[in-house]
N, C-alpha and C positions, 0 to 999 in steps of 0.2 A: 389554355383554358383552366387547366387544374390550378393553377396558381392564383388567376384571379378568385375563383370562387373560394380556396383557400384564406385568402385575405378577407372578402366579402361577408360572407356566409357567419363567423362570430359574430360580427359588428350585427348583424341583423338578428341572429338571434338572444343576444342579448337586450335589444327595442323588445322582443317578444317575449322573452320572458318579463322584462321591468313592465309589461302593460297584460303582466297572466289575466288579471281581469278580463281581459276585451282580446286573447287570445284568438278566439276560431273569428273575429269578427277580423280580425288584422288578417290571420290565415287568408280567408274569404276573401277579403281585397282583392289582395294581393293575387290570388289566383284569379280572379274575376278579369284581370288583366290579361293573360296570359291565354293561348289554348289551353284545352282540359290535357293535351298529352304534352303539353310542356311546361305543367305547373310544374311548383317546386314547394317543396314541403321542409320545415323547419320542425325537429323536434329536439327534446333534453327528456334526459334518464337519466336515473342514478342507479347505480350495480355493486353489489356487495361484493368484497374479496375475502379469500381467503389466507390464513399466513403460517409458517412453520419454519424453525429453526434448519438450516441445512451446516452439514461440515464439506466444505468444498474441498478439491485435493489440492495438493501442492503446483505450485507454478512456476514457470519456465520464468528466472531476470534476472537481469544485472541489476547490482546493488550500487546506489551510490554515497551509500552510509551503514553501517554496521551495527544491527544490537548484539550486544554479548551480558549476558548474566541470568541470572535465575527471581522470579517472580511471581508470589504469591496473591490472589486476593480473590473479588468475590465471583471476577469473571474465569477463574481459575490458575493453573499453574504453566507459567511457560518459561523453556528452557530455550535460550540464545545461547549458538555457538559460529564458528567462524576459519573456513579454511582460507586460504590464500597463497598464490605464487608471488615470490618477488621480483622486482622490475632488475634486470640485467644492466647493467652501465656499460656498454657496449665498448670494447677495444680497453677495458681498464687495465690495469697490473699495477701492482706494489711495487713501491719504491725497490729500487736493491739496498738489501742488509734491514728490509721491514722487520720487528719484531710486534707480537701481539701484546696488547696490553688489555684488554677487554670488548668484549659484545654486548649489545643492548638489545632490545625489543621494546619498540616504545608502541603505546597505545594512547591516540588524543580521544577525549571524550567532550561531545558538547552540552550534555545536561544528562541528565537521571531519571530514570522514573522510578517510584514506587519511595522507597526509604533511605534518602542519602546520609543518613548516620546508619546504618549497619553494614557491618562485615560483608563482603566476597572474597573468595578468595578463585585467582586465575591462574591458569598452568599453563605450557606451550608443549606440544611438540613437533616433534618433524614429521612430515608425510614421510613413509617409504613404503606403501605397497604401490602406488602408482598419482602419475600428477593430472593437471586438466589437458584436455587439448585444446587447442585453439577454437574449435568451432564446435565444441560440445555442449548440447543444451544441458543447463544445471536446474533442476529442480529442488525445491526448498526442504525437500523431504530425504535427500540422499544419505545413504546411509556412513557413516564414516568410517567403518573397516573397511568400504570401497578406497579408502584412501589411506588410513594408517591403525597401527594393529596398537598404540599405545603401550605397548611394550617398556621395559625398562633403559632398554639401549633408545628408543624414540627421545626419552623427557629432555627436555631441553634445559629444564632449570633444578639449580638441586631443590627447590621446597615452593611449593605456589605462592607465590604475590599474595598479601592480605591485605587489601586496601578498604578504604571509606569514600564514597563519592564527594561529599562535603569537606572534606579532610585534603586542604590545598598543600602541594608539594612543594611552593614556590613562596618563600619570607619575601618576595618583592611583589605576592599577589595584587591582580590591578582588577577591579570586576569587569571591566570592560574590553581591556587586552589580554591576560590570564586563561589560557587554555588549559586546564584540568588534564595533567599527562599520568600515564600509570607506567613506570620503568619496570622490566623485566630482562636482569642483569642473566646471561646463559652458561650454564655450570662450566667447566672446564673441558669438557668431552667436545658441547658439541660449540664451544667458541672456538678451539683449535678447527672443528670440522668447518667451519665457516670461515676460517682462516686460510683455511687451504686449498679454496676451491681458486684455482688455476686456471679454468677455461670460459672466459668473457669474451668470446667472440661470435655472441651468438644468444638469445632468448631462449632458444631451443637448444644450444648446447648449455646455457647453464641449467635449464629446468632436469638435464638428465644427471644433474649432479647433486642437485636441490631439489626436490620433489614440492617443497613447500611446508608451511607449519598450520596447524592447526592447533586455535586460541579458543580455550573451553572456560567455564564456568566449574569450579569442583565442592563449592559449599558456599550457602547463602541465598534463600527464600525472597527476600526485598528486595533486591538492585538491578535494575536493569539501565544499562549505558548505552548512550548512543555514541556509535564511534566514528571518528568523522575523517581519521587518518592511521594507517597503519606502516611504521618503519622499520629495520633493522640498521642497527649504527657499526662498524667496524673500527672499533679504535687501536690507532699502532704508532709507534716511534718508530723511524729510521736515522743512521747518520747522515751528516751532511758537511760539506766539506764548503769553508765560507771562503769566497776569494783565493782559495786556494793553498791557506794558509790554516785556519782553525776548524777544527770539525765539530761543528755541535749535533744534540740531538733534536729533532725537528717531531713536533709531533703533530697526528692528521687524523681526520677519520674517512669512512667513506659509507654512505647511504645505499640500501639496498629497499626500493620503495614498493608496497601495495598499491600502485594506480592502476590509470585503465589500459597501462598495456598488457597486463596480465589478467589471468583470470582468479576472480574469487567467489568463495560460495558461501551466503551464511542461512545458516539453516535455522526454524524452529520446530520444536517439540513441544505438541501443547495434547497435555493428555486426553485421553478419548471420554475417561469418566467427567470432564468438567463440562460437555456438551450436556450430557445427562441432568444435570445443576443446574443449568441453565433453564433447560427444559422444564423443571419444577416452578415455574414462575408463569405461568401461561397468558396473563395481561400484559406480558412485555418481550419484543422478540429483539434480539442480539445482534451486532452485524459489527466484527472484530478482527481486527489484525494486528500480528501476522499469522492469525489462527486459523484464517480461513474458513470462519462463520457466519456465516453468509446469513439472509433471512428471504426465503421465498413468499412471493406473492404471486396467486394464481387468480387468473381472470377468467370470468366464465364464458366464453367466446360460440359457447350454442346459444344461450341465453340472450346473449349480446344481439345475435345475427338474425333471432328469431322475433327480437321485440322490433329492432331498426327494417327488419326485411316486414313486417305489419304494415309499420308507420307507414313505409315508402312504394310499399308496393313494388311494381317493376322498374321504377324510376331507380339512377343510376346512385348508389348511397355517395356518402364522404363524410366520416367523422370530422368535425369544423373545431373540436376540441374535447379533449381528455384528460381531466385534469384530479390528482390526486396530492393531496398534502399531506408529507407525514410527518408531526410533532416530534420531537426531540427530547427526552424527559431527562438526559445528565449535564447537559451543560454547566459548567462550571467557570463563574466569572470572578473567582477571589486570585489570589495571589498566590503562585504557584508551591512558594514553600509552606505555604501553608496547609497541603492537600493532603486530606490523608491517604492511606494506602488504597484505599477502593477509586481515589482519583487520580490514580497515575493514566488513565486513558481517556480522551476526550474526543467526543464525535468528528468522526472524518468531514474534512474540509471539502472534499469532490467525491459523491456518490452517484455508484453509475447503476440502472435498472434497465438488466441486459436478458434477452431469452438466455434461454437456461442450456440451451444446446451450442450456444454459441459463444461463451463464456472463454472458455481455453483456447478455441483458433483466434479470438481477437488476444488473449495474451502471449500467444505463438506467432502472433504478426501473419496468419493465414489468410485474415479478413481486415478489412479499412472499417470503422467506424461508422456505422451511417444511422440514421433516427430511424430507420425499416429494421432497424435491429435490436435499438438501442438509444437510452437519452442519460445524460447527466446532471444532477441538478448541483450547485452548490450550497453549502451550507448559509441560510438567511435569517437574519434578527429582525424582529418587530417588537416595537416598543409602546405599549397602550397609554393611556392617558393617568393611571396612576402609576405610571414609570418603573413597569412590570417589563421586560424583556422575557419575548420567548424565540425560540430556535427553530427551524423548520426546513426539511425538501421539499420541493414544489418540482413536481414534472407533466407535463405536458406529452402525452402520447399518441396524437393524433393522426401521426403521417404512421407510424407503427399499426396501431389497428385498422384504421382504414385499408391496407395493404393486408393484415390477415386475416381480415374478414371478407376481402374478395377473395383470397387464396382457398378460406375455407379447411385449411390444415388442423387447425388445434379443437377440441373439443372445448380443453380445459387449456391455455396458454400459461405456462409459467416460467415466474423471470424472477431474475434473482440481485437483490441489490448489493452492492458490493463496492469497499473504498478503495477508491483509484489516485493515483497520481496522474494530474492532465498538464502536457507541456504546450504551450502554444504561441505563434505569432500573431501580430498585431500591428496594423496601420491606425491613421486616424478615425477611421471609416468603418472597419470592420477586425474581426481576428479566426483564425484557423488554427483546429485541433493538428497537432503533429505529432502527436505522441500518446496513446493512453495505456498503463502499467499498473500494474495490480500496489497500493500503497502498502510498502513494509515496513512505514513507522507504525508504532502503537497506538492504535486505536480503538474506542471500542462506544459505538451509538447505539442507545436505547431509544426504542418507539415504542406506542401501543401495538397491540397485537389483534388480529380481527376476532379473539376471544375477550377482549375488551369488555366488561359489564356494561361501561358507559361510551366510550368513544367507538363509533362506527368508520371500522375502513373501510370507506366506498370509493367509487369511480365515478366523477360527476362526467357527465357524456353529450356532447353537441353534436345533432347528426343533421344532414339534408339530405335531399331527394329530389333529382330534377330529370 
């Protein structure tokens, strides 16, 4: 029964509203049909919200792409950095009579954000106070003397990598094939240490030999990379005896990879004072990653239950619709290189407006996703008739409140919006969520705020009563 009246109940009160005219005469009808204890009553309200910048904490995931670099601008300063274990080639060994000839550390980048002509400069070193375990949750916050003390005997290269993001490595650059790689050749120390690791039989016997490296950022405001592969190369000659007759020298390398059989962690640091900045702006609220600022909106849920319980009296309520639209004010539709520093982040693709208390067990995988908690909307364009595009979320929170307004729990409900990454299947018919993970590319969407002079956050509200 709840599903049909759920389908129903819009369609009808949007007849009632399009004829407000002749409202209580339509009302009237309609009940005139019905006994007096099984009318049914159709209303709409609107409810103001309120809104405030939050800094969320850090969150439990696997990454499946890497920023590393340092970045300046108006949403303020963040520092990418990057641990990781390497993948084990399990049963490997060096030729007999291997000699080393060099180590690499390579980094693939798929674009840039912020200023691809200015300097970075990157350092490596090796983990050695302690590696991951296999089943250990990594949060984005973790500190790195948990894992290496940066030390002199740690560095891995004699002088940081200086690179330019635009500044291609490759004279046979192709824009379309051409992966943007950053080489980070490992001083002599610790390319013999890498040389002589011995025991490949095993994930967990190499990680006790290799702790792992940690790739930082050491100078440079502008750049920030997205890293999309992370290697170490092994290069060595051995003899080889041909036919059994000439012996040449045969040369080889061997690959030691950052994938998902190991664990990596990349962390950001986004200072505490740039919230405060933010904050200075009070017509316009924030909602950014991977800084984890969030923008709260709180629903006034006495007010709600006090106008709808009038309306309905003892009859049994159902929000029939809840619908809230929030404008988008940065979008950016030019050409990427052309953007300046304040547009290196661009409104998230999938935002999700989740209660507030329940924010961290769904990115902990403690909770499934369900609209009684939680709604997502995607990022939508409309385009008017003087071929003006604007950007907008549109959510619908109907099976949400009507559940908390029976529950009767919240005073004040608050929820918090927030950019996700949503993985999901699809038939021809339908599709299912399978995945939702807090977004840790660079993002950062600007709304009004319900300090607005002109723009009202409100909650437009369909309710019945039967």
């Amino acid at each position: 029964m709840i599903r049909k009246i759920k389908i129903v109940f819009p369609l009808l009160a949007v007849l009632l509203i399009s004829f407000s005219s002749c409202k209580d005469d339509v009302v009237s009808a309609g009940a005139s049909v019905l006994e007096s204890e099984d009318s049914i009553i159709v209303r709409s309200d609107t409810f103001s919200l309120t809104s405030a910048l939050v800094r969320g904490g850090a969150v439990t995931a696997t990454p499946d792409s890497f920023m590393i670099g340092e970045l300046d601008s108006k949403y303020g300063h963040l520092h990418a950095d990057l641990l990781t274990q390497l993948a084990c080639p399990i049963g490997f060994r060096f030729p007999e009579g291997a000699e080393l000839d060099s180590v690499c550390l390579f980094l693939y980048y798929r674009n840039a954000y912020g200023d691809g002509n200015a300097p970075l400069a990157i350092n490596a070193y090796a983990m050695d106070r302690a590696t991951f375990a296999y089943n250990e949750p990594l949060r984005s916050d973790t500190a790195i003397d948990v894992f290496c003390s940066m030390d002199d005997s740690t560095r891995m290269l004699d002088r940081p990598a200086i690179i330019t993001a635009n500044r291609y490595t490759d004279s046979t650059y192709n824009s379309e094939q051409y992966i943007p790689t950053i080489t980070l050749r490992l001083n002599d120390q610790w390319a013999k240490k890498m040389f002589s690791l011995s025991d490949y039989s095993s994930q967990e016997a190499f990680n006790k030999q290799f702790f792992g490296v940690y790739i930082t950022p050491e100078f440079g405001g502008a750049t920030l990379l997205s890293i999309i592969d992370v290697n170490m190369a092994i290069y060595y000659h051995f003899p080889y005896l041909r036919a059994g007759v000439d012996t040449i020298v045969e040369q080889d390398m061997k690959g030691l990879y950052a994938n998902r059989e190991v664990r990596q962690l990349n962390r950001y640091v986004w200072q505490e004072s740039d919230l405060q900045a933010l904050e200075q702006n009070p017509d316009t609220n924030f909602i950014i990653s991977p800084a984890h600022i969030y923008t709260q909106l709180s629903f006034p849920m006495s007010a709600m239950k006090e106008s709808i319980t009038q309306a309905v009296g003892s009859r049994r309520a159902y929000v029939n619709r809840a619908h809230i639209s929030l404008p988008v004010l940065n979008h950016y539709d030019g050409v990427a290189s052309q953007r300046t520093r304040d547009d290196w982040a661009q409104p998230a693709q999938n935002m999700l407006l989740i209660r507030k208390g329940d924010l961290e067990r769904l990115f902990n995988d403690e909770i499934v996703l369900s609209d009684s908690i939680a709604m997502y909307a995607t990022l939508q364009s409309q385009t008017d008739t003087l071929d003006v595009t604007t950007y907008s979320y549109e959510f619908d929170l109907s099976t949400l409140l009507t559940e908390q307004l029976r529950e009767d729990r919240y005073e004040t409900l608050e929820m918090l919006l927030v950019p996700v990454s949503i993985s999901t299947t699809s038939t021809s018919t339908s599709y299912t969520i399978t995945d939702v993970s807090y977004n840790q590319s660079l993002t950062a969407t600007e709304i009004y705020s319900a300090q607005h002079p002109q723009y009202k956050l409100e909650l437009e509200v369909v309710y019945s009563g039967f």
